[in-house]
C-alpha positions, 0 to 999 in steps of 0.5 A: 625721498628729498623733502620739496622746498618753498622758496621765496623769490625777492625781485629787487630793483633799485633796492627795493622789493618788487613784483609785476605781472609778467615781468610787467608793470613792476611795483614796490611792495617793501624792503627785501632785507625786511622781507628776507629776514620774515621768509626766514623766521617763517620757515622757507627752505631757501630764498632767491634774490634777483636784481632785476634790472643788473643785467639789462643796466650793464651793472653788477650786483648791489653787494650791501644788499646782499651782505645784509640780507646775509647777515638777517637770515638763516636759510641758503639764498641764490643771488642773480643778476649782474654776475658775469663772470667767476670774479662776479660769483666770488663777490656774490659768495663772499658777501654771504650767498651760498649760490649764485644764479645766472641767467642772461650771462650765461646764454651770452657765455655758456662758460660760465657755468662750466667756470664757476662749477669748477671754481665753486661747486656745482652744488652752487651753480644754479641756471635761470630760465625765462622762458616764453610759449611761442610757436614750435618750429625747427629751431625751437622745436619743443614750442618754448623759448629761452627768453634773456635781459628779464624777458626783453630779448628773444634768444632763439633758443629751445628751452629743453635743449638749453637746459641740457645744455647748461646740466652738461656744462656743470649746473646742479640746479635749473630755476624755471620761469614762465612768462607766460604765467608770471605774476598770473597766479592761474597756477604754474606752467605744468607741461613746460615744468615737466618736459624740463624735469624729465629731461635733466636729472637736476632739480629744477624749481617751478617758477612763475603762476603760484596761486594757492597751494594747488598749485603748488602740489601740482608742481611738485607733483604733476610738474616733477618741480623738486622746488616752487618759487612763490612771490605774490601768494606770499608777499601780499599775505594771502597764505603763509609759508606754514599755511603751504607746508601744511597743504603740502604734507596733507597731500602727502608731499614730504616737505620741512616742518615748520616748528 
């Protein structure tokens, strides 16, 4: 069995660390480099690193961020936001990302993921989802919606049938977030996490709602999550990374110690 991982996620607008409440009323809470190179000495298994704001703005990526944060850690991250293209992904790798994360670009064109697997790897591919709870019907049938340009534009699109879709085209990994439960900390959105588990076979990350470390197990458990994001928990201090491992594992869930 492969160990669960912790991941951190490192929202940045403007260079700067940030964090809101369901994709609302955003805050800075510091440097991601700093914070990038502390999750690192921690023990955190990868980092997610998303410019929040690339997509909607029309820009690319901020490169030098990604070079430095590059440069200050030891850990496979994921970059998002702004990559539109293989020649975006190519940049984003070159500057020191092992994966790149697409989200809004790839509801706009699906191609992309199936490009930048056969460029890259689908081992570095990895899809967002932002999904948002909203009535079922015949065109989103499963009751979530796949929701683009960090939560502002509606798609149409059911997330299950997305997600599918994107492990169809070559994506070796889905990052899930709800809206609904961003920022929230009442604890991931656990039937959303398990009807996507179960209908790909590629790992998907838990994200949006984390807590305490319950909430955590439950995801990775209850939720099927191979992997939970976490952000207010830890970057307002109220658990370590070690502090969650050690839940984890007397849970009985396999994770990476933390030495």
């Amino acid at each position: 069995m492969l160990s669960k991982r912790i991941i951190p996620c490192l929202d940045v607008r403007d260079g700067r660390l940030t964090k809101g409440i369901k994709f609302k009323g955003n805050v800075d809470i510091g440097d991601p480099v700093d914070m990038a190179r502390f999750y690192s000495d921690e023990g955190a298994d990868e980092l997610v690193f998303y410019d929040i704001t690339a997509s909607s703005e029309g820009r690319g990526i901020m490169l030098k961020v990604v070079e430095q944060v590059a440069a200050q850690t030891f850990i496979p991250f994921s970059v998002g936001g702004g990559i539109r293209n293989p020649e975006d992904m190519r940049a984003v790798l070159l500057a020191g990302a092992e994966k790149i994360s697409v989200n809004s670009a790839a509801v706009r064109a699906p191609e992309i993921i199936s490009q930048g697997a056969a460029a890259f790897g689908s081992q570095c591919i990895v899809v967002g989802m932002d999904v948002l709870a909203v009535p079922a019907g015949p065109e989103i049938p499963s009751g979530y919606e796949v929701v683009i340009h960090g939560g502002r534009t509606p798609t149409g699109m059911d997330a299950l049938a997305w997600a599918k879709q994107v492990q169809d085209l070559g994506a070796g990994e889905i990052c899930l977030n709800s809206i609904d439960a961003d920022g929230t900390k009442a604890g991931y959105a656990l039937t959303l996490t398990r009807l996507v588990s179960e209908a790909v076979s590629i790992p998907v990350i838990a994200s949006g709602g984390a807590g305490n470390p319950e909430h955590l197990a439950d995801a990775l458990t209850k939720g099927l999550a191979s992997a939970a994001l976490v952000a207010s928990i830890v970057h307002y201090g109220a658990y370590s990374i070690r502090e969650l491992k050690d839940f984890l594992a007397g849970r009985g869930i396999k994770v990476r110690q933390v030495w």
